[in-house]
C-alpha positions in Angstrom: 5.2 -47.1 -16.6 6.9 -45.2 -13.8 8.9 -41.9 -14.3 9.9 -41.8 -10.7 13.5 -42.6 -9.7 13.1 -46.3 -7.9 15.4 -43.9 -5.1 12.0 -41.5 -4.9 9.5 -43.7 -3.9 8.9 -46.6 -1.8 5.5 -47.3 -3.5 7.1 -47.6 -7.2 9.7 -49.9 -6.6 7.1 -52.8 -6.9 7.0 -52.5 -10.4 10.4 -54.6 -10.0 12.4 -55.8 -7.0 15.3 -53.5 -6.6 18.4 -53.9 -4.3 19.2 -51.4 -1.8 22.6 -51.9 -0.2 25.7 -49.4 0.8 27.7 -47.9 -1.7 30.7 -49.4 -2.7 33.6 -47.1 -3.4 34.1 -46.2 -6.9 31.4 -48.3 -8.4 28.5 -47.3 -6.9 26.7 -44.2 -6.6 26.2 -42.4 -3.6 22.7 -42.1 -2.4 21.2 -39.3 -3.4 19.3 -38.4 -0.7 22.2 -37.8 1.5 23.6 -35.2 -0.6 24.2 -31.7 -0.2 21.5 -29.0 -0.8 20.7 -28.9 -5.0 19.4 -25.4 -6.6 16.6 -27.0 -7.7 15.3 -23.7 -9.3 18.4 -22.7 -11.1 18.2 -26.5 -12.6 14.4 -26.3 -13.4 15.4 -22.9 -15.2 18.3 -24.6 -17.4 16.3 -27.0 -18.3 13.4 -25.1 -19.5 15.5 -22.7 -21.2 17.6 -25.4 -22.8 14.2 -26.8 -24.3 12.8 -23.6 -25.5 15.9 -22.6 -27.1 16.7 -26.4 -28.5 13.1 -25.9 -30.5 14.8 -22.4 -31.6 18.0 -24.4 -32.8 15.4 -26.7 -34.3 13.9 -24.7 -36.3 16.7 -23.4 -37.6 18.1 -26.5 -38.7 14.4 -26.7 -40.2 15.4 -24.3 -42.6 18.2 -25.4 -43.6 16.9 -28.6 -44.7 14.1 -26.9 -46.7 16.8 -24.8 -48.6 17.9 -27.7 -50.2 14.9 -28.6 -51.9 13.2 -25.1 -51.6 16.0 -22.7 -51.9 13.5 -19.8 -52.4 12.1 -20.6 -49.0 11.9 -17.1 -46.8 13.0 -15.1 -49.8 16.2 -13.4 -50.2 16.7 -12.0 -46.8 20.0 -12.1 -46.0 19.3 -13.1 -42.1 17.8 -15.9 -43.4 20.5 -17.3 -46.1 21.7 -21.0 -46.1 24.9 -20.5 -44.4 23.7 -17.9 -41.3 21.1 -20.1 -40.7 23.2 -23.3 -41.1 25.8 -22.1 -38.4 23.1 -20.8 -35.8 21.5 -24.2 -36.3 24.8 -26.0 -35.5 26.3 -23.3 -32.4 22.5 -23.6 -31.1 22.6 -26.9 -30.6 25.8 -27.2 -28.8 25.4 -23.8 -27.1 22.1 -23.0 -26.6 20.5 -26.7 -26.1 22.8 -29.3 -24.7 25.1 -26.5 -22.3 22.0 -25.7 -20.8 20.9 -29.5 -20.8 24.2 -30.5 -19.3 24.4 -27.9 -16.7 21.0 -28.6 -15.1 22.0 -32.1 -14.8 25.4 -31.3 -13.3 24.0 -29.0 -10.7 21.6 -31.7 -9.7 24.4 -34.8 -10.1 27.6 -32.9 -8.0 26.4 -32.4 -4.6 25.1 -36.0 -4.6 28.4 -37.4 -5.8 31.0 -34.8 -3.8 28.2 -34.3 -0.6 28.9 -30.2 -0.8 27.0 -28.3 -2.6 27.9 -26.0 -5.4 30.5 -22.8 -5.6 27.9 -20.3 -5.4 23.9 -20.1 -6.4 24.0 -16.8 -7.2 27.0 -16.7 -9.6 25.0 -19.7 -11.1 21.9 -17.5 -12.0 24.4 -14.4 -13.2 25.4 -17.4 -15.1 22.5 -18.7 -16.9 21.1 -15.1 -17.9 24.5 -14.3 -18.9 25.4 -17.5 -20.8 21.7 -17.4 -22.2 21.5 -13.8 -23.6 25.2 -12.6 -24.4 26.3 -15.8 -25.8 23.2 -17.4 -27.1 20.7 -14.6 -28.1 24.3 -12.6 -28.5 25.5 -15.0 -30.8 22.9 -15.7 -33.3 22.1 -11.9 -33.2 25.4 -11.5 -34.9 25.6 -14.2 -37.0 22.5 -12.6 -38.8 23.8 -10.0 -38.8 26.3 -11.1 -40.8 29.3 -11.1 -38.4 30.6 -14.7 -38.7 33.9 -16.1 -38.2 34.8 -18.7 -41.2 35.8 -21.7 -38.4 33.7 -25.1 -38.7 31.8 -25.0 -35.8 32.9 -21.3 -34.4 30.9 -19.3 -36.6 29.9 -16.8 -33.5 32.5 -14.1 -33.6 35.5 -13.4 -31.5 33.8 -11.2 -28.9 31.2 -14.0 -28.7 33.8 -16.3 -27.9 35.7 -14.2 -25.4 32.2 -14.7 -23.6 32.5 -18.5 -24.3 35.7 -18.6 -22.3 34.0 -16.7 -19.5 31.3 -18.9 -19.0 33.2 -22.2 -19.1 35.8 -21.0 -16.7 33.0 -20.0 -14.2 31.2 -23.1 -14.9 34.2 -24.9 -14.1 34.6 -22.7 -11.3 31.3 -23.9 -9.9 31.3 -27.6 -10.7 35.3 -28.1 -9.4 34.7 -26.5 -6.1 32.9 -29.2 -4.3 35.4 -31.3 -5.7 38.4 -29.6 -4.2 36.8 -29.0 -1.1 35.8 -33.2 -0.8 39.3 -33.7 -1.6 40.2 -32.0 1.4 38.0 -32.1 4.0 36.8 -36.6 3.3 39.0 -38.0 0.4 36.2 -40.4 -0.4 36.5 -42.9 -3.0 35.6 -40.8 -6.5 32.5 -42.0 -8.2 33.3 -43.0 -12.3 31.2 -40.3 -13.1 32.5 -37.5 -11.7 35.7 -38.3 -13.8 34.1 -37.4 -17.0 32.5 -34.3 -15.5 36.3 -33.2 -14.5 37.4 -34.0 -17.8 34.7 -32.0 -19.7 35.2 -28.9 -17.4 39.5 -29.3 -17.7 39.6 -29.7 -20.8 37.0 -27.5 -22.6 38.4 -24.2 -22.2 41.7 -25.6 -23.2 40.2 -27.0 -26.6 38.0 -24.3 -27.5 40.5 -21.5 -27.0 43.4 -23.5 -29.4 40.4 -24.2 -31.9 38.3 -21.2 -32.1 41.3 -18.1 -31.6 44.2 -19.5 -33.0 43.6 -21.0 -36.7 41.5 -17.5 -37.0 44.1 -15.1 -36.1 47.2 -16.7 -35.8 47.6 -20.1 -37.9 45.6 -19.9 -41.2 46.1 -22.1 -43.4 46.8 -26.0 -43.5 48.0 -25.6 -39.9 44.8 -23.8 -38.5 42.8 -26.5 -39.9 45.1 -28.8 -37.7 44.4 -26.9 -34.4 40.7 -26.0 -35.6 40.1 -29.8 -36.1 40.9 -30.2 -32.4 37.7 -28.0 -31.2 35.4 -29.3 -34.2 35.8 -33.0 -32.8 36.4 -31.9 -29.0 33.6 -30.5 -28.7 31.3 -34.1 -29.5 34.5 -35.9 -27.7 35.7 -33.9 -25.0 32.6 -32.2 -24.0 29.7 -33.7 -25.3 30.6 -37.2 -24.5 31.9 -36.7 -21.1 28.7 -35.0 -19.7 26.3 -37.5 -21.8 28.4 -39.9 -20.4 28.2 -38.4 -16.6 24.4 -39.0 -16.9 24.8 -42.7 -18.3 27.2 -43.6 -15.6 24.5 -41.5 -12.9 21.4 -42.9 -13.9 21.9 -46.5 -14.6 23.1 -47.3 -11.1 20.3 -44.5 -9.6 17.7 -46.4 -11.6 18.8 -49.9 -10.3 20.7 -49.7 -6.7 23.5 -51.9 -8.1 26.6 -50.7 -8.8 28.8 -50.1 -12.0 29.6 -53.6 -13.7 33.2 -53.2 -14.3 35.5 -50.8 -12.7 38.7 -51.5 -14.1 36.3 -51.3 -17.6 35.6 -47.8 -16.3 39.1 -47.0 -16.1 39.8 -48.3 -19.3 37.0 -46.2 -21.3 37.9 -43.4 -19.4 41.1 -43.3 -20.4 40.8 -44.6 -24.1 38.8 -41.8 -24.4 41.3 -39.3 -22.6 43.9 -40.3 -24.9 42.9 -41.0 -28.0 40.0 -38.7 -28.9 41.8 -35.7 -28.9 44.1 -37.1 -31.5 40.6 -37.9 -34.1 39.9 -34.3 -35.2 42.7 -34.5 -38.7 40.3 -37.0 -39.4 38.6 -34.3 -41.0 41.2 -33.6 -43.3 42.5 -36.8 -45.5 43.4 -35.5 -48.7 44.8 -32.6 -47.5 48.1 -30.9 -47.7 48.2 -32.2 -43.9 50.9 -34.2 -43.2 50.1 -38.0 -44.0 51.5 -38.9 -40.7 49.4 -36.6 -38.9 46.5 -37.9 -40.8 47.4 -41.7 -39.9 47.5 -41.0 -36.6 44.2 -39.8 -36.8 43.0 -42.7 -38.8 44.6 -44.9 -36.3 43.9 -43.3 -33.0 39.9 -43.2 -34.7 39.7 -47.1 -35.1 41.1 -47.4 -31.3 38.4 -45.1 -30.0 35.6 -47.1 -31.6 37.5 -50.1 -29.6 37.1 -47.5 -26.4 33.5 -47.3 -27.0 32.3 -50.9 -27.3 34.4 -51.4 -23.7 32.7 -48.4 -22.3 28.9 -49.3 -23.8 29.6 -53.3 -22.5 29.9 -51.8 -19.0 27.0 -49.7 -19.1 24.8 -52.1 -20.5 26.0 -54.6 -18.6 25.6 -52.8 -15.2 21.7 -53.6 -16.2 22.2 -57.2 -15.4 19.2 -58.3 -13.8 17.6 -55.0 -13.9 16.8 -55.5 -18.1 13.1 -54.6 -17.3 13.2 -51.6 -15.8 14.6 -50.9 -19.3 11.1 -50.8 -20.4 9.0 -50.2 -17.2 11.8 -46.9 -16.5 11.1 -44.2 -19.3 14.4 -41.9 -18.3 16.3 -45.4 -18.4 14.8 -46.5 -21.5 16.2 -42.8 -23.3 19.8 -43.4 -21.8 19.3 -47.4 -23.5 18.6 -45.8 -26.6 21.6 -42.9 -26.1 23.8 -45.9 -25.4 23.0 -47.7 -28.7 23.2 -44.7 -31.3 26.7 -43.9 -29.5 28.0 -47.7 -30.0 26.9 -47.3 -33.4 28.4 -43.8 -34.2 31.0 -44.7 -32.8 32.0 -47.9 -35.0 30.6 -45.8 -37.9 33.3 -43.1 -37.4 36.4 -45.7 -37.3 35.0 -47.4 -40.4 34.6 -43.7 -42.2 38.0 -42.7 -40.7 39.8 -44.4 -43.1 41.3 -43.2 -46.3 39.2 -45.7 -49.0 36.0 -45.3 -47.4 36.7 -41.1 -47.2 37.2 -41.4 -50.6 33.5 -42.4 -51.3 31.9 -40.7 -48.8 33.8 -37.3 -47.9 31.4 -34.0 -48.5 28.5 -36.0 -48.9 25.2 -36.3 -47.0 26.3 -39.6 -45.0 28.2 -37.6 -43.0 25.6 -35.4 -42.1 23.7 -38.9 -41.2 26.8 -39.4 -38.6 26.7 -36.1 -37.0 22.9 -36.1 -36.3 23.2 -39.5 -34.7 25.7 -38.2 -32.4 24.2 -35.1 -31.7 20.7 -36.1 -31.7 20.5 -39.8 -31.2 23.3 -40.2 -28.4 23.6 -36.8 -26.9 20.0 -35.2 -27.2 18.4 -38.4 -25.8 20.7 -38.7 -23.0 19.9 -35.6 -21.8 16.4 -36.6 -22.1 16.9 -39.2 -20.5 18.8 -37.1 -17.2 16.0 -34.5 -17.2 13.2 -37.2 -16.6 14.9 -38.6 -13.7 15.9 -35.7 -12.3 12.2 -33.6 -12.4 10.5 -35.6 -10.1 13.2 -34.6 -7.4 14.0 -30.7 -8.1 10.4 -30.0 -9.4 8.1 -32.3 -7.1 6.3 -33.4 -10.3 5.7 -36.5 -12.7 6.3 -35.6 -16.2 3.1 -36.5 -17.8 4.0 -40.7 -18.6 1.4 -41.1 -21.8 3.1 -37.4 -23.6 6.6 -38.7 -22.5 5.8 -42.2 -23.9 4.6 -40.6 -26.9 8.1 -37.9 -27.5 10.3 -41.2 -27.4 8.5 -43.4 -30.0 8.0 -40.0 -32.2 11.7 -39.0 -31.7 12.8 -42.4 -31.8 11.4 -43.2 -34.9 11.6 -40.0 -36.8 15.8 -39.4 -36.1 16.0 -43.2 -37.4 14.3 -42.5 -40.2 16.7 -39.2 -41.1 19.4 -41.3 -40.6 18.8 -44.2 -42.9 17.7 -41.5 -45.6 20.4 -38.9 -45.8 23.3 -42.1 -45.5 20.9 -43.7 -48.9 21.3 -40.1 -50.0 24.9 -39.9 -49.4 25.4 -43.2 -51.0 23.4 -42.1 -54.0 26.1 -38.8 -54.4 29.2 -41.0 -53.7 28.0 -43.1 -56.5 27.5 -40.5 -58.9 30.7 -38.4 -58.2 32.5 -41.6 -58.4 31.1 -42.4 -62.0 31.9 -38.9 -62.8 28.7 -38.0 -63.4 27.8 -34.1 -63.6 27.2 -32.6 -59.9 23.5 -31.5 -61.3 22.9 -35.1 -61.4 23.7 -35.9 -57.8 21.2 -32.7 -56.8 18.6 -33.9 -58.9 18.7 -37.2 -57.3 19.1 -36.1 -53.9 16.0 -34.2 -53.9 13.7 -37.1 -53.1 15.6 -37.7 -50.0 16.2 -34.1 -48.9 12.2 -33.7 -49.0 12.1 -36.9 -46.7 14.5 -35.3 -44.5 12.8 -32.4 -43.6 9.6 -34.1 -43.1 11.5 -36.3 -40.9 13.2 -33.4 -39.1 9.3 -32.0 -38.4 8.2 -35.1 -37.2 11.6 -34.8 -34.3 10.7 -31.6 -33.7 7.3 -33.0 -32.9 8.9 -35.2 -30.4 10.9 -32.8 -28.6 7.4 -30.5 -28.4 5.8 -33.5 -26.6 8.7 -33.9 -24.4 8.4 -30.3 -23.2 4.5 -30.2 -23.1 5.0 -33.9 -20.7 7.3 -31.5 -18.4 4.4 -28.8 -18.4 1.7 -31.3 -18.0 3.2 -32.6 -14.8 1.2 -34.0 -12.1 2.1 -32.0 -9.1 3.3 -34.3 -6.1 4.5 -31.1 -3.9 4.6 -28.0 -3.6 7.9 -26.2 -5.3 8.7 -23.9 -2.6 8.8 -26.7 0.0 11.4 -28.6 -2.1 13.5 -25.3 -2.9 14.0 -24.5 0.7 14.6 -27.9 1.7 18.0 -28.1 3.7 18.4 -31.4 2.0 17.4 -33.6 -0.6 16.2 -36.0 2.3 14.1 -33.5 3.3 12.8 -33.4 -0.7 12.5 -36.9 -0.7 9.5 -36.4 2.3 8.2 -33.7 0.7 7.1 -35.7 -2.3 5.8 -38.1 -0.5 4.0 -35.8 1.3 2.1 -34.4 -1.9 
C-alpha cells in the first residue's frame, strides 16, 4: 500500500496507471511542484501539536463518557466536574485539534493553488504558540477554573474569545494574501478549493463574533439563542466543512491527475452551502418561543442542504472515475473515502432530524450526540487524517509507517461506527421511554448498558488516533529535513526525496 502522493514518486505510480496532463482551469489542480515555497516546519509543528492536543481533547471527552455510568469517577474535584470537562472536551476539539489540523494543511495547500507563498512565516509561528497557549492551554485553564461562559459551544470566556478573534483575523490575514496578490499580479482561473478556504476564513470571524459576544452580553434570551444558534452550526458548516472540504477537493485530483468531475456541480455545492447553511442553526430550537417561521426556515433551508450535500459528495466521488483502486492501494485517499461517506450520511441524517415530528422523538437524547460525533469525528477528524498523510511525505521527507497507519484506520474506523450505532440504539431507547411517559430513572437505568459500550468504544478511537501519531513518528526517513526546509521550491523537495 503506498502512502506517497502518485505526484511524489515516479517509482509508485506503478501500483496504478495515472494520467498526467496540464491543468485545466478551474477543475484541476495545479501541480504541486510548481508552487511557491511551503513552511514545511511551521506545518510539521501544527500538525504535531494538533495531534498531541486532539489526544488531550480526547481524553477529556473520555471522562465525560465515564461520568455517565461512573459519576464518582475522579472524585469531587471541581476541575474535574461533568460540565468543565464536557465543554473543554467540545472547544478542544474544534480549537485545539482540527484549527491546528486545518491550518497545517492550508499552509501546505495555498502556495500550490495561488503560486505565492504565504503572508509572513514568522507571524505564522507567533501564531501557532500564540493560538496554542493563550487560546488553547488559556482556555481550558479557565474553564477549570471555573470561568465559563453559559453559550453552547463558547464556554471559553470573553477574554478567551477576544483572543479567538485575533487569531482568525491573522489567520485570514495569512491565507488571503496570496490570494490578493494572484489576483493582481496573474488572474488565473481559481481552483474549487480555494473557494471554500475563502469562505471559511470570510466568514468565521463574522459568525463567531455574532454568536459568541452578542447573545452573552447583549441579546439574552429567546433572541440570543437565535444569533448563538448561528456560531453553534457555523462552526461544523461554515468552518469545519469548508476546510474538510478544501482537502477533499485537494487530494482527490492530487491523488489521481484527473480533474474535478463536475464544475458547474462545484458551483452548485458551493453555493447551496453558502446559502443555506447559515440559515440551519434555529434548528436547534423547535419548540421554542422562536418564531415558528424562523424555525421553518430552518427546517426547510436543513432539508435543502442535505440536497447540497449529495450534489457535492456525487462530484467528489465521482471525480474517482477510473481511479476506484487507488481507493484502496492510496491510504490518505482511502480516509478522505471514508470522510466523504460519514458526511453524506450526516448530512441526510440532519434534514431527516430537522423536522418537527422526528424532534419530537429524538430532541435531548443521545442520538444526537450519535450525529455530532459522526460529523466531528467521522467526516471532519478523518479528513484531516486523510490531508496530513498526503501531505508528510512532502514537508517531512518521510513515509508514515504504512502497517501502524493501516492499523489507526481499521481501529478508528471500526470503533467511531460502533459509538455511533450504540448511542443512536441508546437514544432510541430514551425517546421510547419519555414518549411512554415513563419515569426519567427508567431511561438512565436503561441507558447504562450502552453508555458503558460507549466509552469502551471511545478508548478503542483513542487507540486509533495513538496509532496514527506513532505511524507519523515511526516514519521511514526518505531525506533529510533541513534539505527540504531550505528548499527554494517544492520542486526542489520533490528531488530531495528522491534523493533519500
Amino acid at each position: 500500500m503506498s502512502l506517497i502522493s502518485r505526484r511524489v514518486t515516479d517509482e509508485d505510480a506503478a501500483d496504478e496507471e495515472v494520467p498526467r496532463s496540464e491543468p485545466v482551469p478551474g477543475t484541476d489542480l495545479p501541480h504541486e511542484y510548481h508552487a511557491a515555497p511551503v513552511p514545511a516546519t511551521l506545518i510539521r509543528a501544527h500538525v504535531m501539536a494538533g495531534l498531541g492536543l486532539l489526544l488531550v481533547a480526547v481524553a477529556f471527552g473520555l471522562a465525560t463518557s465515564w461520568k455517565f455510568h461512573d459519576p464518582e469517577f475522579l472524585g469531587d474535584q471541581e476541575w474535574a466536574t461533568w460540565g468543565r470537562v464536557r465543554a473543554n472536551h467540545v472547544q478542544g476539539i474544534l480549537l485545539a485539534w482540527l484549527v491546528n489540523g486545518f491550518m497545517a494543511f492550508a499552509y501546505f495547500a495555498v502556495p500550490t493553488l495561488t503560486n505565492r507563498p504565504i503572508l509572513s512565516e514568522r507571524l505564522g509561528w507567533m501564531m501557532f504558540w500564540f493560538w496554542n497557549i493563550a487560546v488553547v492551554l488559556g482556555g481550558w485553564t479557565m474553564v477549570s477554573i471555573g470561568l465559563m461562559q453559559s453559550v453552547e459551544w463558547g464556554e471559553f470566556p470573553v477574554v478567551i474569545d477576544t483572543f479567538i478573534v485575533i487569531g482568525f483575523l491573522a489567520f485570514a490575514a495569512q491565507l488571503l494574501t496570496p490570494y490578493i496578490r494572484e489576483r493582481r499580479e496573474a488572474r488565473t482561473s481559481m481552483y474549487v478549493a480555494s473557494w471554500y478556504l475563502l469562505l471559511a476564513m470570510t466568514f468565521t470571524p463574522i459568525a463567531f463574533v455574532i454568536g459568541q459576544f452578542i447573545p452573552e452580553y447583549f441579546a439574552p434570551g429567546a433572541s440570543g439563542a437565535i444569533l448563538s444558534g448561528l456560531w453553534i452550526h457555523d462552526a461544523v458548516g461554515m468552518f469545519t466543512t469548508p476546510l474538510a472540504l478544501l482537502i477533499a477537493y485537494y487530494v482527490i485530483p492530487a491523488a489521481t491527475g484527473r480533474p474535478i468531475f463536475s464544475h458547474f456541480m462545484s458551483l452548485i455545492g458551493f453555493w447551496g452551502l453558502v446559502y443555506f447553511y447559515p440559515l440551519n442553526g434555529i434548528h436547534h430550537y423547535t419548540f421554542s418561543p422562536i418564531p415558528m417561521h424562523a424555525q421553518t426556515i430552518a427546517i426547510a433551508a436543513s432539508v435543502a442542504m442535505g440536497l447540497t450535500v449529495v450534489i457535492v459528495v456525487t462530484n467528489l466521488y465521482a471525480s474517482l472515475r477510473g481511479s476506484a483502486r487507488m481507493v484502496v492501494t492510496y491510504l490518505p485517499l482511502r480516509f478522505v473515502w471514508v470522510s466523504l461517506l460519514f458526511y453524506i450520511l450526516v448530512s441526510l441524517q440532519g434534514a431527516y432530524q430537522a423536522g418537527m415530528p422526528v424532534q419530537e422523538v429524538i430532541h435531548f437524547t443521545d442520538w444526537v450526540i450519535a450525529h455530532s460525533h459522526m460529523a466531528m469525528a467521522g467526516f471532519a477528524t478523518f479528513m484531516v487524517f486523510g490531508g496530513i498523510l498526503h501531505l508528510w511525505p512532502m514537508v517531512s521527507g518521510r513515509i508514515p509507517d504504512p502497517r501502524l497507519a493501516r492499523w489507526s484506520f481499521w481501529v478508528a474506523t471500526i470503533a467511531l461506527t460502533g459509538m455511533i450505532i450504540d448511542l443512536t440504539i441508546v437514544g432510541l431507547q430514551q425517546a421510547s421511554l419519555w414518549l411512554n411517559g415513563s419515569p426519567w430513572i427508567d431511561s438512565v437505568t436503561a441507558s447504562m448498558p450502552g453508555w458503558i459500550t460507549r466509552s469502551v468504544s471511545g478508548l478503542a478511537l483513542t487507540i486509533g488516533f495513538v496509532l496514527f501519531i506513532m505511524a507519523l513518528t515511526k516514519a521511514t526517513p526518505r531525506a533529510d529535513l533541513d534539505v527540504l526546509d531550505k528548499a527554494v521550491d517544492v520542486e526542489t523537495a520533490r528531488e530531495a526525496v528522491r534523493r533519500g
